[in-house]
N, C-alpha and C positions, 0 to 999 in steps of 0.2 A: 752639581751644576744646575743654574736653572733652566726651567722646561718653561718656553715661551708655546704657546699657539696664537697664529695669525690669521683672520679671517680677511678674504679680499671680494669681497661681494659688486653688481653689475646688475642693476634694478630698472628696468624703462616704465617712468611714469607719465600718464598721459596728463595733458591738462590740468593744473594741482598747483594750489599756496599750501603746500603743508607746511611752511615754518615763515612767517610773514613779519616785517620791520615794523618800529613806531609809526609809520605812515599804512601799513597794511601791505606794502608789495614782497615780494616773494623775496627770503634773503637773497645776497649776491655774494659774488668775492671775484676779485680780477685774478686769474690766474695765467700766467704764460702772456699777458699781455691782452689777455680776452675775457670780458664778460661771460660769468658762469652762475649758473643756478645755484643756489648751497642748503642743505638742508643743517643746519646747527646737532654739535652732541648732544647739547641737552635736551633738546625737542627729541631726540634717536632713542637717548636713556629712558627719558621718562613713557613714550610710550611702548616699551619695550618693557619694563617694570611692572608698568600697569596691567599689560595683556592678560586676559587667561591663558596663552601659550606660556606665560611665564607663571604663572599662579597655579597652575596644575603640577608645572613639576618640580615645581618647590615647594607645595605642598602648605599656601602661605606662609613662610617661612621671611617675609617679607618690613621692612621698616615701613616708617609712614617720615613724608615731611611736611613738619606744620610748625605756623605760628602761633595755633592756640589749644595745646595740650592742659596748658596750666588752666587757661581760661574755662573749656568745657568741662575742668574738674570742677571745677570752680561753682559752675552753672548748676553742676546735678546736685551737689553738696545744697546750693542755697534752693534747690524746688524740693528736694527731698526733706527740708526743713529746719535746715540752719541759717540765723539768719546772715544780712546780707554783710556785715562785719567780720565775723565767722569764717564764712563762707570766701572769700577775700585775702581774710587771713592765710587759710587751708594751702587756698590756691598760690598764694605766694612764696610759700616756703617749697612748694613742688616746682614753680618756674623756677626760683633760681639753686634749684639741686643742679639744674639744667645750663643756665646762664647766669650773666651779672647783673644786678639789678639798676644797673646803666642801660641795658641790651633790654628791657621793658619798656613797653608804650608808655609815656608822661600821663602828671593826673589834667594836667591842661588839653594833651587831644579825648581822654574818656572825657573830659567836661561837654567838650565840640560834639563828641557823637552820643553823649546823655546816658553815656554808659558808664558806670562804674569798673565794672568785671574788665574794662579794655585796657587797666593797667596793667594784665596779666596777660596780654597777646607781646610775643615776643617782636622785637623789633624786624630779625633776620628771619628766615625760615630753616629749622634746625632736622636734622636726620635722626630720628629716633628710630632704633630697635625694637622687634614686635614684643620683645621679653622687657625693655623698658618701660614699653605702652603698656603690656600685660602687669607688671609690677606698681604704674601710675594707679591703676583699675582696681587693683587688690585693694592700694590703699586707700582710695575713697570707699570701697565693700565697708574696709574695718572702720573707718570715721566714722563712719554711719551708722554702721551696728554698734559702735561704743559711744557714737555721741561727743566726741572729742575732735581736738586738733592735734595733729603730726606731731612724734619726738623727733628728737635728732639723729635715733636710730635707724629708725622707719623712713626717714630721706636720702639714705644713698640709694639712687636710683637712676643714676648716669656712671653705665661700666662699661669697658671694652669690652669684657668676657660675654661676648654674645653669640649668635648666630645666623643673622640676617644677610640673605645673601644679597642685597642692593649695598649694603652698607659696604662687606666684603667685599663685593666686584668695583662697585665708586667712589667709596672711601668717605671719608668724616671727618673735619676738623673744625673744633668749635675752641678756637685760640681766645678768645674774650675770658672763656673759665681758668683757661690756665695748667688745666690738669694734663697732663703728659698721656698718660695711658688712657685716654678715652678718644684721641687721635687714631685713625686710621689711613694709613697708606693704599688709595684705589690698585685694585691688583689688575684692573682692564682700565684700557685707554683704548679712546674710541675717538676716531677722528670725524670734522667736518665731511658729510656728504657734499661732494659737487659735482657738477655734471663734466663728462667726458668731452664734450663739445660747446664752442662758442653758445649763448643763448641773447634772445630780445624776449624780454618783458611785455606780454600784451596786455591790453584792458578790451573788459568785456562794459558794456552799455546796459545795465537793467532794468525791469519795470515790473511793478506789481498792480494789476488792473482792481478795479473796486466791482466786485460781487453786486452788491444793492444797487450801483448808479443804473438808474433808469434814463441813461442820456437827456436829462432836461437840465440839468444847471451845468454838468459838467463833463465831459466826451474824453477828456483828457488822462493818461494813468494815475492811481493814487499814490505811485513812487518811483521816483526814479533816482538813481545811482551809477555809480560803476567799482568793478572788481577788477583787480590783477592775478593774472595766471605765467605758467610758462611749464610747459612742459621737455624732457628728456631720461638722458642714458646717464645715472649716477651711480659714481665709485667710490665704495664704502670702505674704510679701513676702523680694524678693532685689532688692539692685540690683548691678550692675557697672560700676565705670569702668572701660571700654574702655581707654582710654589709659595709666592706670597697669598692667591687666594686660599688653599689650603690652610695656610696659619693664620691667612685673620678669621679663619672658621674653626678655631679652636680644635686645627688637626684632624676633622670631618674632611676626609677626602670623597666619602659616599657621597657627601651633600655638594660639595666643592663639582665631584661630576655633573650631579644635574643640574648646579647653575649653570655649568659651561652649554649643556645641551640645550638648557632652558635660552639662551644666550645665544646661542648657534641660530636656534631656530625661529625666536622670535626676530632674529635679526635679518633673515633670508624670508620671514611673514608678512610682519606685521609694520605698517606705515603708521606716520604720524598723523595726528586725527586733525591738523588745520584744513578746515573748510575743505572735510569730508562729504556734508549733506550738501556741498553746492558742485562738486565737482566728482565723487565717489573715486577718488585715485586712490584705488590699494592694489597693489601690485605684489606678487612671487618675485623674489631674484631671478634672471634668467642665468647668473652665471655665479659659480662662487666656488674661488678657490682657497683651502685649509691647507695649512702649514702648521708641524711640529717638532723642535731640536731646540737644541742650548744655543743654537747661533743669535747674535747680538740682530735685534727684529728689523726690519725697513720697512715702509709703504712702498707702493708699487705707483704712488699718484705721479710721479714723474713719467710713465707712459703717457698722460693727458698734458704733459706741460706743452706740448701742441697740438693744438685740438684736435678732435676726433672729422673728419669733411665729408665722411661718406652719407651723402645724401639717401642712398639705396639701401644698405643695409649698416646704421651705425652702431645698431649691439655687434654683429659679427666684426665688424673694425676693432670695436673697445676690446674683444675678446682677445681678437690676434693682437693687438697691439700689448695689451698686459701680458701674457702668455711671451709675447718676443721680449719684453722689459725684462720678465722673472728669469730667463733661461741667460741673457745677457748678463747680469749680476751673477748668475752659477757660473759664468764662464770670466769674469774677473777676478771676482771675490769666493770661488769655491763654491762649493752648494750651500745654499743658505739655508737647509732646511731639511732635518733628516728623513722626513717622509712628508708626502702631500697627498692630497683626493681632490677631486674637482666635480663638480656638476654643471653639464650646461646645456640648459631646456631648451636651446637652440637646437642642439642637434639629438638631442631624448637622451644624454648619456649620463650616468652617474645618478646620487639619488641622495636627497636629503638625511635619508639614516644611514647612510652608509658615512654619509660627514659627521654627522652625531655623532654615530659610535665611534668614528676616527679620534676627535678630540674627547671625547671625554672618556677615553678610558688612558 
């Protein structure tokens, strides 16, 4: 059977656009009928990948995603002293080991930006394995020391048989190649942050005064603007199958633990870095509760489908209110979950290693 873990986490951040629209304001989503703050998965994933919380104990063990792998081969190849035909060449046979060579930038936009090498930046931005980027590297090493261009041996360099735990935990699909087995099924789903209670959107008014002005021509700021913020209480949902991340780790369950730790931890740490240096909102979870069993997973975000009101203390509301959500599902549908831990720095109870070591063994 499979082994599911749910993490339910309860974050209060002050003042913060950590994940901002085309216009710059702080995403939203109506939920229950009410304007709510949202912080997006992908803004969650990625700075949670990035972290050193997550680089230490995976030991980089980490993919990269880019659109110019092919390109910076490309680069070193023609300064290292091939020339720029060569070099071109090189680099195209390693983009499309990767993609189709529809999925490249045209020679009409490298003419726009006077670059040549730009027909070698991929169109999409693609998830590469640090063993496929480590394998890219080798083979610009051997061009160079032999002075040649790639066989057609030497370019299988897009495989599933990897180890990358971003790629394992969010999965991969580059459908344009066609190839089956380089697909990957994300074994963690991680839902939209949103806030537990109604929110309003402020703007803040700025100005940057000018250093030199000696008030004779001009008394006035050297710039003015404005920013949007909003601050609250946000409920986070992630689940992970155990068992599919396991096998897309090529049956590494050692490693498979400490992404889940790595994963654990960076996700009750570390925030997203939008318009950090103007606001510094990085906040600890105050609350987060772990779930482990073969039961079929749920969120818990229907505790919020009517807002949170308590003006005086609305983490302790969110708390009791998911805490009464989860016990009411044990009490329709069985116990949804064969063991849980909970930490909540509300009241000093429980402890962030104690949920590590929960889920990941």
């Amino acid at each position: 059977m499979t082994t599911f873990i749910q993490l339910h986490l309860l974050t209060a951040y002050p003042p913060a656009n950590l994940n901002r629209d085309d216009l710059g304001r702080p995403k939203t989503a109506i939920v229950g009928g009410t304007q709510r703050l949202r912080v997006s998965s992908q803004s969650r994933k990625r700075a949670w990948r990035e972290s050193d919380v997550f680089f230490k104990r995976c030991k980089g063990k980490q993919g990269k995603i880019t659109r110019r792998l092919a390109y910076d081969a490309a680069i070193r190849l023609q300064r290292s002293g091939f020339s720029e035909k060569k070099a071109i060449s090189a680099g195209n046979s390693i983009a499309t080991a990767f993609v189709n060579s529809k999925d490249l930038e045209t020679k009409d936009e490298a003419e726009k930006r006077d670059d040549p090498f730009y027909v070698l930046i991929f169109k999409q931005p693609v998830r590469i394995s640090h063993e496929e980027y480590t394998r890219v590297e080798n083979l610009v090493d051997l061009l160079l020391s032999e002075k040649r261009l790639p066989n057609d041996d030497e370019l299988d360099l897009l495989r599933k048989e990897h180890k990358s735990v971003d790629i394992a935990m969010f999965g991969r699909m580059l459908a344009s190649k066609g190839i089956e087995n380089i697909k990957m099924e994300a074994a963690v789903q991680v839902g939209h942050a949103i806030t537990t209670h109604k929110v309003k959107i402020e703007d803040d008014f700025l100005s940057a005064v000018e250093d030199l002005n000696q008030n004779k021509d001009d008394e006035g700021a050297a710039f003015t603007g404005e920013q949007w913020f909003g601050s609250g209480v946000f409920y986070q949902y992630i689940c992970i199958n155990r068992d599919l991340l396991v096998e897309n780790l090529q049956g590494d369950e050692n490693l498979a633990n400490q992404a889940i730790a790595a994963l654990t931890e960076a996700a009750a740490k570390v925030a997203p870095t939008g318009k950090q240096n103007s606001f510094a909102s990085r906040a600890y979870t105050s609350y987060l509760l772990a779930e482990k069993g073969a039961q079929q997973p749920r969120t818990l975000s229907v505790a919020f489908l009517k807002p949170v009101e308590d003006k005086k203390d609305p983490m302790g509301k969110a708390i009791a209110q998911l805490q009464e959500q989860r016990d009411k599902f044990d009490t329709v549908y069985g116990k949804c979950a064969d063991d849980r831990r909970e930490l909540n720095a509300e009241k000093g109870e429980g402890s962030l290693q104690d949920i590590i070591d929960f889920v990941s063994q």
